[in-house]
N, C-alpha and C positions, 0 to 999 in steps of 0.2 A: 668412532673416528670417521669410517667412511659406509657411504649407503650402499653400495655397490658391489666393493670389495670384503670379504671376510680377515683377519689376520690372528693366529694363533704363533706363539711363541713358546719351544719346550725349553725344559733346561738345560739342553745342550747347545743353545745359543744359534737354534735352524729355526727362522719363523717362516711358516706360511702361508703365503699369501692366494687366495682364491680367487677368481673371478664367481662374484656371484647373484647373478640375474637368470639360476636357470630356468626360469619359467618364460623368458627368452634367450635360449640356448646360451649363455652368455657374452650373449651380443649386446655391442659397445653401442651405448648411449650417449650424451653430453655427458650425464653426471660420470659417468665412467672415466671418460674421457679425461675429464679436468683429475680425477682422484688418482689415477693411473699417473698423470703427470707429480701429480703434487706427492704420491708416496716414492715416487724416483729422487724427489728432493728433500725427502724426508730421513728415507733409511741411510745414505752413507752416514748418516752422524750417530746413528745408535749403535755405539760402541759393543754395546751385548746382544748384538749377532752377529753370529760367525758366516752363515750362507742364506744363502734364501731360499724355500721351492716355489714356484707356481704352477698351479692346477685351477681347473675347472668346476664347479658344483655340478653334481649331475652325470649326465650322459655326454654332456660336450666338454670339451676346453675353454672356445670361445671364435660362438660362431662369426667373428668380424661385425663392420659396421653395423648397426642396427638401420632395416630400410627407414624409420623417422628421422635417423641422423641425418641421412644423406637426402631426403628430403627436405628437412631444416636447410643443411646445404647449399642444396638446390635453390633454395626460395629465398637466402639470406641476400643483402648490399656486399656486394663487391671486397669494404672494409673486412666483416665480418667473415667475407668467405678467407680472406686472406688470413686473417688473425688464426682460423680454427686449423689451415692447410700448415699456418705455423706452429702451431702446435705440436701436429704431428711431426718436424724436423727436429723439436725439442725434447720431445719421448725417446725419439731415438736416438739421441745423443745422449741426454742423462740416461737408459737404461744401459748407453754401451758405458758411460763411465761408473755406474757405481762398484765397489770398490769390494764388495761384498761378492762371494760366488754365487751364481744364480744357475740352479735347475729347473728346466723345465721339464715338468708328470704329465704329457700328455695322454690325459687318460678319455681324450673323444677327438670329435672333428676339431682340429682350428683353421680356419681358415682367413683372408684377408688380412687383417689388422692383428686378429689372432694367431695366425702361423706368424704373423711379423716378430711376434713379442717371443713366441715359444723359440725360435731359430736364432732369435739375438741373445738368446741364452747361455751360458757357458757351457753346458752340458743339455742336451737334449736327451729323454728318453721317453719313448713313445710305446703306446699301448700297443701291442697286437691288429685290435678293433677300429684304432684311430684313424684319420685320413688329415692329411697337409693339400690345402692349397688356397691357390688366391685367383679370388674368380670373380677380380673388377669389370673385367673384358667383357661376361656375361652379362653384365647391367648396362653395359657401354662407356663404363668409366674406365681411361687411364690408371693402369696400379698407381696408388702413390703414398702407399702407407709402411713406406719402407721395405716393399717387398722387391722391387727393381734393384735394391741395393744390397740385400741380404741373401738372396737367393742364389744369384750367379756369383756368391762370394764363396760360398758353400759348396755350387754344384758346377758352376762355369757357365759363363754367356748361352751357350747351344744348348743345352737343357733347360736352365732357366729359361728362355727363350718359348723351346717347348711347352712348357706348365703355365708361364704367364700370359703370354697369347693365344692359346687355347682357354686357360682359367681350367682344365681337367685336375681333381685331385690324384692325389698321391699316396698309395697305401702303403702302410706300413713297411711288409718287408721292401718292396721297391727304395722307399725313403731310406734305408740301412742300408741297402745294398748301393746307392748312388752318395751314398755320403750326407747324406740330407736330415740325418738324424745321429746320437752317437751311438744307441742299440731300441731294439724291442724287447717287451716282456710281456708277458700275459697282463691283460685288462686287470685284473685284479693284485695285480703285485705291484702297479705303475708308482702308485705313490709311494711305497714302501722301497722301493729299489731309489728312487728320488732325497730318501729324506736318507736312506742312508748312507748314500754317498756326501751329500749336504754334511753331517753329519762329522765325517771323518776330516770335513774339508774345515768344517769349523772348529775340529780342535785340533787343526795343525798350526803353525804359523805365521798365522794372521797377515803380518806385514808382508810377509816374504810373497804370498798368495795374492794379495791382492796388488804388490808390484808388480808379478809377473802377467798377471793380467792383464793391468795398466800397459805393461811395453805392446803386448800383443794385441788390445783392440785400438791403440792410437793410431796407426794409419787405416787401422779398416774405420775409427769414429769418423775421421777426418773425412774419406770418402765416403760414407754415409751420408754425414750430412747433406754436402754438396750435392748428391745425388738425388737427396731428400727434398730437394729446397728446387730443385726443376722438376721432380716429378709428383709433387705436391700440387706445383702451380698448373704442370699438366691435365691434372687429376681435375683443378678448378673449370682450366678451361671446358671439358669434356662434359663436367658438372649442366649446362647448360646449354647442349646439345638436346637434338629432339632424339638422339639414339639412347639416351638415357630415359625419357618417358616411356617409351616403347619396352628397355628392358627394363625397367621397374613393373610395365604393365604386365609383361610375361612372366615375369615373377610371381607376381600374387594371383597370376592367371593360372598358374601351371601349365606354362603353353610353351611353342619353342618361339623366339621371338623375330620378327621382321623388322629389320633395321633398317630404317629410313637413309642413312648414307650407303648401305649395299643398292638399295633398291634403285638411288638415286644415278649411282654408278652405270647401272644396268642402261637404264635408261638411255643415257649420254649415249654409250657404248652403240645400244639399237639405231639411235641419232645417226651415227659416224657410218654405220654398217649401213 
């Protein structure tokens, strides 16, 4: 069904769902991208599952954009940048509505796009080993992959704050301790403490479960979106900045990088002075 994704279904009505590109830490692709949206509109209708997991193949979760995505991006017509910025306000809408309970096994890094999806989760629970964060800032890009909306919903403006404007990860027990996860377990029990919570949840009362989950994420979908939908176009505008060449260049440089609007700043500054 999908090239990206893996999906196994037992018969206690828990399938799980994989990210699976580890041979790029399962970092989001186009093809990712579109199959991520389209199994959000897929699963509420499959009556014979009760929860869902998501995890990662590998050693990561999912290490957020893929640098070709945002290269594409970069280089795409205006239309098109807009279409794919919309995309991502529609993942996280259908991911906050399906109807189904969703665990997320973080059982490596996710970051970016990846902590977005693990943290809109109903239940998080994270590896030991793992690390959360979103480290747009570092490419010179504006977050806008739902992580502005999801983070300080979890953790409050002032921390979220802290993590997104730095782009610094977030280790494990930190993440438990600030509320940013719902527990840790050892690396090696993540998926198993996942599924079997899934598990319990899918042979409870179906309707009763996924009503109550309905009342609870309705104002937070609501605000998401909206939030998703300016920091999406933010993320656009940013896209095509020369601070984004530079941190893509340090990127694949392994260097620390000089950004052309600090630099610029300075300048002015020496100007006045």
């Amino acid at each position: 069904m999908f090239s990206t994704l893996s999906m196994e279904t037992a018969s206690d009505g828990v399938m799980t769902l994989t990210f699976d590109r580890p041979e790029r830490a399962n970092a989001v692709n186009s093809a990712m991208h579109n199959e991520i949206l389209a199994f959000l509109r897929w699963i509420p209708e499959q009556r014979d599952i009760g929860a869902v997991v998501i995890t990662g193949s590998g050693r990561f979760f999912c290490a957020g954009g893929d640098t070709e995505l945002i290269q594409q991006t970069r280089d795409a017509d205006p239309w098109s940048t807009a279409r794919a910025m919309g995309d991502v306000s529609k993942i996280v809408r259908e991911f906050l509505e399906v109807p189904q309970p969703v665990i997320a096994a973080v059982n490596g890094a996710a970051v970016g796009l990846g902590a977005t999806l693990a943290l809109l989760s109903d239940v998080v629970i994270m590896a030991d080993t793992a690390t959360m964060s979103d480290p747009h800032v570092r490419m010179g890009i504006a977050a806008g992959d739902g992580g502005t909306a999801i983070w300080p919903a979890l953790i409050g403006p002032a921390r979220a704050k802290e993590f997104l404007l730095t782009g610094d990860p977030v280790d494990a027990s930190t993440a438990e301790r600030i509320g940013l996860v719902n527990r840790v377990v050892p690396t090696a029990s993540v998926l198993a403490e996942a599924r079997s919570l899934a598990a319990r949840l899918s042979a409870g009362p179906r309707q009763a479960i996924a009503y109550t989950k309905r009342a609870i994420n309705a104002a937070q979908a609501r605000d998401a979106v909206l939030n998703v939908m300016l920091s999406a176009s933010l993320e656009a505008q940013t896209m095509k900045e020369p601070d984004v060449v530079e941190g893509m260049a340090a990127f694949h440089e392994r260097r620390a990088p000089e950004w052309p609007s600090a630099a610029a700043t300075v300048a002015v500054n020496s100007v006045i002075s």
